[in-house]
C-alpha positions as CSV (number, residue, x, y, z in Angstrom):
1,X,115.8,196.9,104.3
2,X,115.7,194.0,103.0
3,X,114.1,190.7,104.2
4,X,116.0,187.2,105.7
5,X,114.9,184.0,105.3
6,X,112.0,184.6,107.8
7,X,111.0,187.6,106.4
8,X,110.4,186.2,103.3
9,X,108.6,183.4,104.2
10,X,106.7,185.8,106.4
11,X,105.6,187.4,103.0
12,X,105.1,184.3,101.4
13,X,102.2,183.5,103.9
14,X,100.6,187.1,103.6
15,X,100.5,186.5,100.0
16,X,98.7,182.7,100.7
17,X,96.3,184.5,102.6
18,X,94.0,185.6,99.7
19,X,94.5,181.5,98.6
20,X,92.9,180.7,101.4
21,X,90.5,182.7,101.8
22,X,89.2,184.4,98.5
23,X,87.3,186.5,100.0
24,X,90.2,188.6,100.5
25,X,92.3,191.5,98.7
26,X,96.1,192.2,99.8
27,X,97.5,195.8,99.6
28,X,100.3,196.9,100.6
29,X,102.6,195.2,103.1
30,X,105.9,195.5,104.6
31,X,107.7,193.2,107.2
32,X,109.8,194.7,109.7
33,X,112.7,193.2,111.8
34,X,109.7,193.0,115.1
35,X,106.2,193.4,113.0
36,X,104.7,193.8,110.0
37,X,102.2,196.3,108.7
38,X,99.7,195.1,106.1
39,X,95.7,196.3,104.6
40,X,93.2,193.2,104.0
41,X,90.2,194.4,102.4
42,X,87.4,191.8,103.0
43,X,85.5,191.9,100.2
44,X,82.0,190.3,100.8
45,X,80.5,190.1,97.0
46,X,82.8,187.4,96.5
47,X,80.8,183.9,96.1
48,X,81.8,180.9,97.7
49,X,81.1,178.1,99.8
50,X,82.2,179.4,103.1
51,X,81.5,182.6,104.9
52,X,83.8,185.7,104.5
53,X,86.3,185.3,107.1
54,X,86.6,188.1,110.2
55,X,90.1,189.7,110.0
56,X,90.6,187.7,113.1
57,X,90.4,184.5,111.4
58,X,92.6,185.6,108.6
59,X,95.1,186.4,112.1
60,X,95.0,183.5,114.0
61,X,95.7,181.3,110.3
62,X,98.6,183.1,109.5
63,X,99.8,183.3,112.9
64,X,99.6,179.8,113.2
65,X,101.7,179.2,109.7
66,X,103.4,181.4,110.1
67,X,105.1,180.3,113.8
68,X,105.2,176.5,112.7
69,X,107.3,177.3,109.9
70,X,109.4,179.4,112.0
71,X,109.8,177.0,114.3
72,X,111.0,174.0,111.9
73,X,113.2,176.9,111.0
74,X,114.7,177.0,114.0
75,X,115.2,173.4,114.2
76,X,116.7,172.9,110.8
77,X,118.2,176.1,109.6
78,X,120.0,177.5,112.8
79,X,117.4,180.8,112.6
80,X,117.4,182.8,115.9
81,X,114.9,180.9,118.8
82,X,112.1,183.4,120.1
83,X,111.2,183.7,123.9
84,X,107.7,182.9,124.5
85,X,106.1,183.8,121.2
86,X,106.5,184.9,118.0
87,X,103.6,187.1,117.6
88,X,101.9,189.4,120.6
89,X,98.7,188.1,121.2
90,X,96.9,190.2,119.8
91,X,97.1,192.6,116.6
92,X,96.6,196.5,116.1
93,X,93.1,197.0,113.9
94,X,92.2,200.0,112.3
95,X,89.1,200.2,109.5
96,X,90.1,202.8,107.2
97,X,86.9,204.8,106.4
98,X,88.0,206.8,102.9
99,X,90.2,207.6,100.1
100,X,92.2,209.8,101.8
101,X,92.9,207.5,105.2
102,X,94.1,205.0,102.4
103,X,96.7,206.7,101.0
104,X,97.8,208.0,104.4
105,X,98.2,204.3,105.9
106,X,100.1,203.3,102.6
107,X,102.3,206.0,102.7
108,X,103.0,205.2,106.2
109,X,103.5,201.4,105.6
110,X,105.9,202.4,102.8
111,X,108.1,204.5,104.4
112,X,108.2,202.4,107.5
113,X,111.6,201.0,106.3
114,X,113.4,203.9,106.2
115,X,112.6,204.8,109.9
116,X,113.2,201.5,111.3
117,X,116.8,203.5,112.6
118,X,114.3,205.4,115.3
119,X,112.6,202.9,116.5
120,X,113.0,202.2,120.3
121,X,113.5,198.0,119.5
122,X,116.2,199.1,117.0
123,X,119.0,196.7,117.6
């Protein structure tokens, strides 16, 4: 699989994330023709002016990139218009507890790819 335009400038944002906030460690990450799948570690020892931000803040800032790029995107580059939004409202989040969960949930985000074919939103 490999990404369009939108996907990659969906990556380029995850990978601003930890710019904006420092706070913050990227793992792995994959973006997918309808979602992405990504770990944030929040690490809390880090010192600096603000607060660590809540995965929900990390969210909402990147969602909000994110679609206003998409949509100039739209406007000037002919990419395909979305219905309502471009994101769900919400997000799926899961604290992963141990060593073990960690290498599951990578694995998982790895081989996502390569059963994007089964999917039930597989075009």
């Amino acid at each position: 699989m490999f990404p369009n335009q939108a996907g990659k400038m969906v990556q380029r944002w995850w990978m601003k994330l930890n710019e904006k906030y420092p706070q913050i460690i990227l793992h792995e990450m994959v973006v997918m023709p309808n979602h992405i799948h990504g770990i944030i570690q929040i690490d809390h020892q880090v010192e600096t002016e603000a607060s660590s931000p809540s995965v929900a803040t990390c969210m909402q800032w990147f969602k909000t990139m994110t679609t206003n790029e998409y949509l100039q995107g739209v406007r000037q580059q002919d990419w395909q218009a979305f219905s309502k939004r471009l994101w769900q409202r919400s997000y799926y989040e899961h604290i992963i507890r141990d060593e073990e969960a960690y290498h599951e949930i990578t694995e998982y985000i790895k081989t996502n790819p390569g059963n994007w074919g089964k999917d039930k939103y597989f075009m």
